[in-house]
N, C-alpha and C positions, 0 to 999 in steps of 0.2 A: 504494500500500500504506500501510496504518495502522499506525504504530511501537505497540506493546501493552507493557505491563509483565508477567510473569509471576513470581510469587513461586520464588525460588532459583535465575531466570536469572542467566548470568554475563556472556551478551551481548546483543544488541537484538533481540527479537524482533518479525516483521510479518504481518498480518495481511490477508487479502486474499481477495475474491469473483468468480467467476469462473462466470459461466452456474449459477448458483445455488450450485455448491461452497464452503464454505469454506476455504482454506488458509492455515495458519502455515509462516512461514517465520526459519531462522535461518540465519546464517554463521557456524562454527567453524573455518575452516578456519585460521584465525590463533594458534589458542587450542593448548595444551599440556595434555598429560595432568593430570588425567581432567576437563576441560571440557566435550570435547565428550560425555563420557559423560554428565554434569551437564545438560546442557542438551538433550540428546536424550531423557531420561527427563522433566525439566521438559515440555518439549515432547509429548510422548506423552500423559501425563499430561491434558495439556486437550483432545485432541481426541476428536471423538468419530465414530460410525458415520457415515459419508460423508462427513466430510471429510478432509482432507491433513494432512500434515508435512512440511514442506522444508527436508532438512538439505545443509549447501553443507560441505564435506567435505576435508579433507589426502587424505584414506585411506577406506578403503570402512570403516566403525567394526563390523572382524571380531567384536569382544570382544561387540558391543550383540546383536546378532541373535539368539544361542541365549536371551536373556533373555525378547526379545518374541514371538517367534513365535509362542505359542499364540494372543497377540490382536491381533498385528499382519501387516500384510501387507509387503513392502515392496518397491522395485525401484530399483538403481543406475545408474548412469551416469555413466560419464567424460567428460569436458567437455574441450572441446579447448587449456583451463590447466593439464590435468593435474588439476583437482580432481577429484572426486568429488559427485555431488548424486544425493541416498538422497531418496525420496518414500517415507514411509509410510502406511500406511491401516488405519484399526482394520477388524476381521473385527466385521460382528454387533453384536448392541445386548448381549448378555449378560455375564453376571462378569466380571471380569480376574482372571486368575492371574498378571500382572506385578506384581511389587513395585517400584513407582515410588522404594522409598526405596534399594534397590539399584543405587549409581552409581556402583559403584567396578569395575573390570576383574577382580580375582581374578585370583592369581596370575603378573602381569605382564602379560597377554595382550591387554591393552588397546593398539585401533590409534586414533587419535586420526584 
């Protein structure tokens, strides 16, 4: 995997090809509220229709998912460290109704 820079990461993100897939991938699972909220919208943000996001996880991140779902797809998995690792995938090549600049949880609800 290739370490990649992404503007308003707060951790390292990688980059990696896979039978033609693209995937980025990051680890929050170190990081404290609202990081990985921060970093999962950074994240979101550059991928695009066919390829990944891999987010490596405390907590399944409850607070993120009503945000993306119009354009993302996503599916969890508990890992036998107890973490969590969330693969996302954009839906489609059309608009986004996610506002990437929203990366704050509202009203506490944010699981890290």
């Amino acid at each position: 995997m290739k370490e990649i820079q992404l503007d308003g990461a707060t951790v390292p993100f990688h980059m990696s090809e896979e039978e033609g897939v693209v995937s980025y991938h990051f680890n929050s699972s170190l990081c404290s509220h609202p990081e990985p909220m921060i970093n999962a919208m950074v994240g979101l943000g550059q991928i695009k229709a066919g390829e990944k996001l891999i987010m490596i996880n405390s907590k399944a991140p409850a607070g993120l998912f009503p945000k993306i779902e119009n354009d993302f797809s996503y599916e969890v998995k508990e890992l036998s460290s107890g973490k969590f690792e969330i693969t996302f995938m954009k839906k489609g090549n059309g608009s986004s109704s996610t506002d990437f600049n929203d990366k704050g949880c509202g009203g506490g609800s944010c699981s890290n």
